[in-house]
C-alpha positions in Angstrom: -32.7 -16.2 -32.6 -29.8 -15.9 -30.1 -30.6 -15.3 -26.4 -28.2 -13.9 -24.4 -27.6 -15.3 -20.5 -29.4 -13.4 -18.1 -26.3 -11.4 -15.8 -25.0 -13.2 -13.1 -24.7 -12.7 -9.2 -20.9 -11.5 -8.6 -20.0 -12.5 -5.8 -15.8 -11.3 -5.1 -13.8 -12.3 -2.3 -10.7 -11.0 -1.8 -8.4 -12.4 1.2 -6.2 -9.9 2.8 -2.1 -10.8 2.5 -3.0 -14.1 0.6 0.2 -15.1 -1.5 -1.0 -17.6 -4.2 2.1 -19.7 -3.3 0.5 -21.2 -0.2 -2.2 -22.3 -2.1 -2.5 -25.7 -3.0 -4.5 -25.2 -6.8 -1.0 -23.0 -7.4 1.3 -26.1 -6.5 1.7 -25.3 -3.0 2.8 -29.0 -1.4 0.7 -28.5 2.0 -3.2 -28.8 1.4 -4.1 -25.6 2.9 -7.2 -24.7 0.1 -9.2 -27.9 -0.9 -12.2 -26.0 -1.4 -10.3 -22.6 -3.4 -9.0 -25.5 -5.5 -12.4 -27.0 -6.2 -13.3 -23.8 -7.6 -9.9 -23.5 -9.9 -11.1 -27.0 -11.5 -14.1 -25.7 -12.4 -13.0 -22.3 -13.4 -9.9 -20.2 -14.8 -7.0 -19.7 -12.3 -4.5 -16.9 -13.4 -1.0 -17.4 -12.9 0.3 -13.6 -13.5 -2.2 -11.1 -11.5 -0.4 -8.6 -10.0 -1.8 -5.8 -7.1 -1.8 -2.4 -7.9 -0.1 -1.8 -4.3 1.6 -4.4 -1.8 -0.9 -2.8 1.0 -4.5 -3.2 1.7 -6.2 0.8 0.9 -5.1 2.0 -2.6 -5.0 -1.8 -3.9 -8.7 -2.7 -2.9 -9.4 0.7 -4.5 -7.7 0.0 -7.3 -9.8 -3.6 -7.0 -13.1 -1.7 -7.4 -12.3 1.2 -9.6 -9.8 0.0 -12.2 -7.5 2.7 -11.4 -4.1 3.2 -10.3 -3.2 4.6 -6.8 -2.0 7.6 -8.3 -5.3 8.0 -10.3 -8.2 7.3 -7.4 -6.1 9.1 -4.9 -6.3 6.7 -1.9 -2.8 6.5 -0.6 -3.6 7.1 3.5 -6.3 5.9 5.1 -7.8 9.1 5.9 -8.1 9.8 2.1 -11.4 9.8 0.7 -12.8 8.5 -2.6 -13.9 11.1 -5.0 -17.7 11.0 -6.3 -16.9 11.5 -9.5 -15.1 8.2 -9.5 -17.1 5.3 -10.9 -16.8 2.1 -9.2 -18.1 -1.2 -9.5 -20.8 -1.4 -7.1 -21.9 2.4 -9.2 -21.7 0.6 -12.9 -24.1 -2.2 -11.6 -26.6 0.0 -10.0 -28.1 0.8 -13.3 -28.3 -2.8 -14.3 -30.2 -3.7 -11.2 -28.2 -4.8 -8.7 -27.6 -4.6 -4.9 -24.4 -4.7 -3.4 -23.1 -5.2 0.0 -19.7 -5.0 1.3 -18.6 -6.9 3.4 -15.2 -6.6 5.8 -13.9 -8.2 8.4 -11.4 -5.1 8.4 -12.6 -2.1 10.6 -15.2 0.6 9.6 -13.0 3.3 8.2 -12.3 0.5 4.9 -16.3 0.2 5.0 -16.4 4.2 4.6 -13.8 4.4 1.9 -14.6 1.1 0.0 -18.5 0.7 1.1 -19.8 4.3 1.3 -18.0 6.2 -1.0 -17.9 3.2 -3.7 -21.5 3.4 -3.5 -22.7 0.2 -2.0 -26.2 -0.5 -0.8 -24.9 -1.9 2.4 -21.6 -2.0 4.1 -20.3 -3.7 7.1 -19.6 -0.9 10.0 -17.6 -3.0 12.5 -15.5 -1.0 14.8 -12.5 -3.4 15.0 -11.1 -6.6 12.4 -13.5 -9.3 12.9 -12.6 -13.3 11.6 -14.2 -15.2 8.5 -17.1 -16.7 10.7 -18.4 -13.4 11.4 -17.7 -12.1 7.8 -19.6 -15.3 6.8 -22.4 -14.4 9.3 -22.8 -11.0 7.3 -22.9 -12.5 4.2 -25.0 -15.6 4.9 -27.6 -13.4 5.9 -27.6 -11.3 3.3 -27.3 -14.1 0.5 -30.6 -15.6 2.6 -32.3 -12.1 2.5 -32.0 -10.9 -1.3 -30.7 -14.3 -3.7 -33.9 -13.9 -5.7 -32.6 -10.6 -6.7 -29.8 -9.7 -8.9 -26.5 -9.0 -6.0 -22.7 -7.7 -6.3 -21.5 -9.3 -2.6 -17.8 -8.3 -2.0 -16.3 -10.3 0.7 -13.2 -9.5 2.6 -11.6 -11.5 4.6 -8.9 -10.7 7.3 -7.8 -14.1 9.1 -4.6 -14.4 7.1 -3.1 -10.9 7.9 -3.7 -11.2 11.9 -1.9 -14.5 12.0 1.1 -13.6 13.1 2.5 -13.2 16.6 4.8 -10.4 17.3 8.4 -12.0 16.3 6.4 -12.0 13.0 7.2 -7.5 12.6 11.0 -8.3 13.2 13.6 -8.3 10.5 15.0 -11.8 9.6 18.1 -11.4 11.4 16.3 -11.5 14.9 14.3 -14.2 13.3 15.1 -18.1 14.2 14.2 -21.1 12.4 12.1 -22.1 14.6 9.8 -18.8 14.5 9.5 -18.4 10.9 8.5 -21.9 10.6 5.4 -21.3 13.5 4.9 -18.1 11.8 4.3 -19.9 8.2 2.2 -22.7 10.0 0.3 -20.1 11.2 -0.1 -18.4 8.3 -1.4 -21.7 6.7 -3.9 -22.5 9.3 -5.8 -19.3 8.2 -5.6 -20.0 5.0 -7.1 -23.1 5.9 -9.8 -21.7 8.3 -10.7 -19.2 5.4 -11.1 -21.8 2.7 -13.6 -23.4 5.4 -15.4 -20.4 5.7 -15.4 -20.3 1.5 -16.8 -23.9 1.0 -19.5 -22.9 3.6 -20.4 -20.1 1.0 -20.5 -22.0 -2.4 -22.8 -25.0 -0.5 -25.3 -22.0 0.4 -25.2 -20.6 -3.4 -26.1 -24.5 -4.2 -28.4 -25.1 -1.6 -30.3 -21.6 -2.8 -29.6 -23.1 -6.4 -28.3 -19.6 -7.5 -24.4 -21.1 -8.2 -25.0 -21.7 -11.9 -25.7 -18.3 -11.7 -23.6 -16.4 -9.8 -20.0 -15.2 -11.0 -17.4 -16.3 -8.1 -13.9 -14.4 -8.1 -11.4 -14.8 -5.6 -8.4 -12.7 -5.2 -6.2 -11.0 -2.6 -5.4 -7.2 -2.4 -1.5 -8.0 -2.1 0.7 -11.0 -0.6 3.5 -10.9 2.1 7.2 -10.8 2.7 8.2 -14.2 4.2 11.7 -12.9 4.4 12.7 -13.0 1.0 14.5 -9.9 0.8 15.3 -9.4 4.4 11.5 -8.9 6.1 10.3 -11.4 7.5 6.2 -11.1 7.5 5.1 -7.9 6.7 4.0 -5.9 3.4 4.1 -2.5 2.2 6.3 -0.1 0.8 8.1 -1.8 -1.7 6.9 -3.9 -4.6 9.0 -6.9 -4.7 7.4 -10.1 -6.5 5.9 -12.1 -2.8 4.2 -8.3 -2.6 2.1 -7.6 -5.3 1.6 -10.8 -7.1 -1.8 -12.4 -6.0 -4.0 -15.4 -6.7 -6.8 -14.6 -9.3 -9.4 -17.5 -10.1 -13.0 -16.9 -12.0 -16.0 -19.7 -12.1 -19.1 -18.9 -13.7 -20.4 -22.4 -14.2 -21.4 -23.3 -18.3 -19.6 -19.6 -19.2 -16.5 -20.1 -18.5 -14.4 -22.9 -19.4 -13.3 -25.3 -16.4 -9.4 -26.6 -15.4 -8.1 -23.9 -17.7 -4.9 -21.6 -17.5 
């Protein structure tokens, strides 16, 4: 008689503005992620994934709903999610599991994403918090409910607030010297995030729920490093360094290890 795995933990973290190129598991030369490329050993990295939107509200709705911008409807950030729309966190309910969202962006993503996709709990943070206090969130509620079945969605921000305020300029203003600090800078988050990540998997071990648990990390779209004439920013057009974003899947003894 065949016996089917019980369903795993998902736990998803998406990292806002993350371009897959300054990741070291995608051949990036500085080693910015070592422990985002742990996971790509041990799991499936994807080479194509593309955003459904080169900004952060209608692509993390597309994220959760599997819908295009033009089909969900969240364009603005004053645009609210119909009920009628399923979404992740509503398709797991049945199967027993509680979701949290978790943002280190501010409370109106938590009341499109969190409330409206119909998540137990959200994060309700009135300004962008960093990936220690997104990992406080989520450390405490991996502590509080890992015996139960759990959909955890983490977000972090670090990455988009790295810049400082040459970074909005167009790449003519833009010396050498700048875009180079800029790009550091933009590593170092990575870097600070991946910390934050490895902190996460060594609590799924230490509660012995990682052979168990789904991991997926992602972005909800990348960012111009002046490419086509902008020099660190994103939205409004859909150019390649936009909309292409890292996607990488471990679910240990499921899913087949080093494979692309």
């Amino acid at each position: 008689k065949i016996q089917s795995k019980p369903s795993p933990n998902i736990l998803l973290i998406t990292v806002d503005s993350l371009r897959p190129h300054h990741l070291s598991c995608y051949g990036y030369s500085r080693n910015t992620s070592p422990n985002i490329d742990k996971l790509a050993r041990q799991g499936v990295i994807f080479t194509q994934a593309i955003a459904q939107a080169s900004w952060t509200v209608p692509s993390m709705a597309s994220l959760v709903t599997s819908m295009y911008p033009s089909t969900h409807g969240i364009r603005t950030w004053d645009a609210t999610l119909p009920a009628r729309i399923l979404t992740l966190a509503k398709i797991l309910k049945p199967y027993g599991y509680y979701s949290f969202f978790c943002s280190g962006h501010n409370q109106t993503l938590s009341e499109i994403l969190g409330l409206a996709g119909g998540f137990d709990e959200w994060t309700t943070n009135d300004d962008l918090i960093n990936a220690i206090q997104v990992n406080e969130y989520a450390l405490k509620f991996l502590n509080k409910n890992y015996k139960r079945k759990f959909f955890l969605w983490m977000h972090y921000m670090d990455v988009h607030d790295h810049f400082n305020k040459i970074g909005k300029d167009q790449a003519s203003s833009l010396s050498a010297f700048e875009k180079t600090e800029n790009i550091n800078n933009y590593d170092l988050a990575i870097a600070r995030i991946d910390q934050q990540i490895g902190i996460i998997i060594a609590e799924l071990r230490k509660l012995r729920i990682d052979n168990n648990t789904l991991i997926i990390i992602s972005a909800d779209h990348g960012e111009e490093m002046c490419e086509h004439g902008i020099c660190f920013n994103h939205g409004g057009f859909l150019w390649d360094p936009l909309i292409r974003v890292p996607l990488i899947m471990v679910w240990k003894n499921s899913l087949p290890g080093n494979f692309r």
